[in-house]
C-alpha positions as CSV (number, residue, x, y, z in Angstrom):
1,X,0.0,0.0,0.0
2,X,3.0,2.1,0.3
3,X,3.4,2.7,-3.3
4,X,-0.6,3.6,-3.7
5,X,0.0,6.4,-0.9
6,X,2.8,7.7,-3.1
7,X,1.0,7.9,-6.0
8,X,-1.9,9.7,-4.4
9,X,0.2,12.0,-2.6
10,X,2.8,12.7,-5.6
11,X,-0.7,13.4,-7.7
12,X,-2.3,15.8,-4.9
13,X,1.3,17.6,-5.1
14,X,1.4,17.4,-9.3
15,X,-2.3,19.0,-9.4
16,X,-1.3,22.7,-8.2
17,X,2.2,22.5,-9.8
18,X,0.5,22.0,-12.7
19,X,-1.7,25.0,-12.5
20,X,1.8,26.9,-11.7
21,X,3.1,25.9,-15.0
22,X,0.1,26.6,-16.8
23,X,0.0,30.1,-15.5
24,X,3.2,30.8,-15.4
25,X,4.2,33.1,-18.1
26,X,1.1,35.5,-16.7
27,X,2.3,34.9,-13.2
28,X,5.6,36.0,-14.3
29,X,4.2,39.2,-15.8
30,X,2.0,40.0,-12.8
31,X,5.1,40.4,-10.6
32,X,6.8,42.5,-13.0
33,X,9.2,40.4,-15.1
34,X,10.1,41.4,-18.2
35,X,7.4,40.7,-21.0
36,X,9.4,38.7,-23.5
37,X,11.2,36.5,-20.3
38,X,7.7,36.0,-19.2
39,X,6.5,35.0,-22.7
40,X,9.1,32.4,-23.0
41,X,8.8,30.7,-19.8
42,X,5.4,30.3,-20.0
43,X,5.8,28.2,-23.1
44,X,8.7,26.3,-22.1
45,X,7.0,25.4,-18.7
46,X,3.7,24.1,-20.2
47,X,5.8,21.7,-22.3
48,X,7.6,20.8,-19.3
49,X,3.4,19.8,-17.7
50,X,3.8,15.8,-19.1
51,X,7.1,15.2,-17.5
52,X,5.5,16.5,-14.2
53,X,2.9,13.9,-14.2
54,X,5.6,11.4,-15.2
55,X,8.4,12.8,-12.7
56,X,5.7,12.4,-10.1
57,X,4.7,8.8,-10.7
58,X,8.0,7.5,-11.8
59,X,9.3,8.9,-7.5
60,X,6.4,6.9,-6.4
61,X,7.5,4.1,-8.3
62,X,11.5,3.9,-7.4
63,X,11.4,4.2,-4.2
64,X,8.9,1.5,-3.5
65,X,11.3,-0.7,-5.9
66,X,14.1,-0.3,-3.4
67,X,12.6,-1.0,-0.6
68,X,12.4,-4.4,-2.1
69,X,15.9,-4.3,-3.5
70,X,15.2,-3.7,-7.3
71,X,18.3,-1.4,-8.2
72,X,19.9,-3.2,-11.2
73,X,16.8,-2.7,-12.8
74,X,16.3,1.2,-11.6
75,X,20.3,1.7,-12.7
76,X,19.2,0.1,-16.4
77,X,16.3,2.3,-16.9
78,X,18.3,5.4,-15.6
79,X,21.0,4.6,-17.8
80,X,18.9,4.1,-20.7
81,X,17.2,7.2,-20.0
82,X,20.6,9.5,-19.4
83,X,21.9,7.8,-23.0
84,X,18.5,9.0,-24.3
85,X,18.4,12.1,-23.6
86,X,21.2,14.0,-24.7
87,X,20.2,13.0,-28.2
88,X,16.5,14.2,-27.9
89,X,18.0,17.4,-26.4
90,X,20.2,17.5,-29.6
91,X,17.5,16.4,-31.8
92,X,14.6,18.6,-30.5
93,X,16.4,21.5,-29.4
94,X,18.5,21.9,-33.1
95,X,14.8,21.9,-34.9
96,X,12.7,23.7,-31.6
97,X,14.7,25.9,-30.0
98,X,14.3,26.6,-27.0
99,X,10.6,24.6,-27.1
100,X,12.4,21.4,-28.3
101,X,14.7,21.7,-24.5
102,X,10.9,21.7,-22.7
103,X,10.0,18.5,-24.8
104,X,13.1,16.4,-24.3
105,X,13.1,17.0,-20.6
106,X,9.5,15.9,-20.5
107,X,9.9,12.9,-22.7
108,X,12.8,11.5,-20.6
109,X,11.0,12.0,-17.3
110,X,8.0,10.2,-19.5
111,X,10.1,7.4,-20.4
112,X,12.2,6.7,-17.6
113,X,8.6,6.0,-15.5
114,X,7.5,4.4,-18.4
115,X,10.6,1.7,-18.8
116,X,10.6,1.3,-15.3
117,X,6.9,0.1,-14.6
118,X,7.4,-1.8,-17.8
119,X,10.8,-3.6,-16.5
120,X,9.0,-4.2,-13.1
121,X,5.5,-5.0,-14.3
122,X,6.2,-7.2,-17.3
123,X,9.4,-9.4,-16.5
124,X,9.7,-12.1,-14.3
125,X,10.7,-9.8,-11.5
126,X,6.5,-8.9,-11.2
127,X,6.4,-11.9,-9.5
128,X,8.6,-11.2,-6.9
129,X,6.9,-7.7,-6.1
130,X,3.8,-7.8,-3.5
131,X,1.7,-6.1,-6.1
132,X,-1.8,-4.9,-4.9
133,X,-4.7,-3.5,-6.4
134,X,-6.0,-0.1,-5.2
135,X,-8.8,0.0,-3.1
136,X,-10.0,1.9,0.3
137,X,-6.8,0.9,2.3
138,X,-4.8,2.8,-0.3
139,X,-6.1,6.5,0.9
140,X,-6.1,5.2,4.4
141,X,-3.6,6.4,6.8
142,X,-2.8,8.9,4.2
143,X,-1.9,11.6,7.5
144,X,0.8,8.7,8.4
145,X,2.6,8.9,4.8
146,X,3.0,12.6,4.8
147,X,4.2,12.8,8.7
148,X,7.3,10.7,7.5
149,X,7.3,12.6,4.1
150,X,6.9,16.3,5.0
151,X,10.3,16.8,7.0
152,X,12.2,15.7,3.4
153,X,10.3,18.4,1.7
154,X,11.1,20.9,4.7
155,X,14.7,20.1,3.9
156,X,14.3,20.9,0.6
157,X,13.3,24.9,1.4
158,X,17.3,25.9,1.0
159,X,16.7,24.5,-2.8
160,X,13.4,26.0,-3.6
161,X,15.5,29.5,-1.9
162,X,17.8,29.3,-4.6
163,X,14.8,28.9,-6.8
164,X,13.0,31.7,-5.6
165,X,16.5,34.0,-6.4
166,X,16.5,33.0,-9.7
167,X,13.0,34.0,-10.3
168,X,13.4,37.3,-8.8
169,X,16.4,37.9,-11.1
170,X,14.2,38.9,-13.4
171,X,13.5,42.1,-12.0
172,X,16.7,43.2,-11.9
173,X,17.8,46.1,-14.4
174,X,19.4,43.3,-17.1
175,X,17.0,40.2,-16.0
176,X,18.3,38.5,-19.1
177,X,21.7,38.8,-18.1
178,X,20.8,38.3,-14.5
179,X,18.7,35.2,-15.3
180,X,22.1,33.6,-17.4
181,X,24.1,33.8,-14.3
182,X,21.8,32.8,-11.5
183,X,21.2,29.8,-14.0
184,X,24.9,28.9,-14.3
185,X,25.1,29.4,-10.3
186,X,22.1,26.6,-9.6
187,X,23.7,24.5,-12.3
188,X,26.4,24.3,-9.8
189,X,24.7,24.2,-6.9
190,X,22.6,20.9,-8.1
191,X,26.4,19.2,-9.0
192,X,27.2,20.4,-5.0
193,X,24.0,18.3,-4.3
194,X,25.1,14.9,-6.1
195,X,28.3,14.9,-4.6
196,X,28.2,12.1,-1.5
């Protein structure tokens, strides 16, 4: 039932995030960022809306597969995915722009969920999984999930701080400019995070 609470909470989280990306380039230009920023933001974060929904499920999925010691088949799909993408990125981005970046992003968060569901629901390993079908017990003790969960996302505050700087870069006198270098400064700050 674990992975069922997941999914319900990681699609409760996905439906306002979703509205944020939808609205985003107007958000943008209600606080004041620059018109043209705004304009292309908005567009590249509602191409960036079906890799949310698959982002979501596919961190309800891999943590439930650990906890039963599937990582050989988590490292595959990841791998997969990483060789994948660069050449979407390439692909898309050479014939798209900008729009093409939004699309390869979303399709590698699509297909990483999608090739690991497939490699753990259609291979032998399904049988070794305590699969269960949704019912009543899977919104139950919902309050129980997100007590364990929410101090993770508290910890997470320092990134969406960084987040929130970037944003507001925007309003600065050069916000292009501004924008390209608060970009290149959370680039480095999410290598900082990978490193053990």
């Amino acid at each position: 039932l674990w992975l069922h609470h997941a999914v319900v909470v990681h699609c409760l989280a996905a439906v306002p995030l979703t509205l944020l990306l939808l609205f985003f380039g107007p958000l943008m230009r209600a606080v004041g960022e620059d018109g043209e920023l705004s304009a292309l933001a908005g567009k590249y974060a509602q191409l960036l809306l079906p890799g949310l929904w698959g982002w979501a499920l596919l961190w309800a999925l891999q943590p439930w597969l650990q906890c039963h010691g599937v990582v050989r088949v988590q490292t595959l799909t990841a791998g997969l995915t990483a060789a994948l993408h660069p050449c979407l990125l390439a692909l898309l981005t050479r014939r798209l722009g900008l729009r093409g970046a939004a699309l390869a992003e979303s399709i590698s968060n699509c297909v990483s969920f999608l090739l690991l569901l497939l490699a753990a629901g259609c291979t032998p390993l399904r049988r070794a999984l305590p699969w269960a079908r949704p019912s009543r017990a899977s919104v139950a003790r919902l309050l129980d999930f997100l007590r364990l969960g929410l101090p993770g996302v508290v910890m997470m505050l320092e990134w969406w701080a960084s987040e929130i700087c970037i944003l507001a870069s925007g309003l600065l006198p050069a916000p292009a400019l501004a924008l390209s270098s608060l970009s290149i400064y959370q680039s480095v700050n999410a290598v900082a995070f990978m490193l053990p």
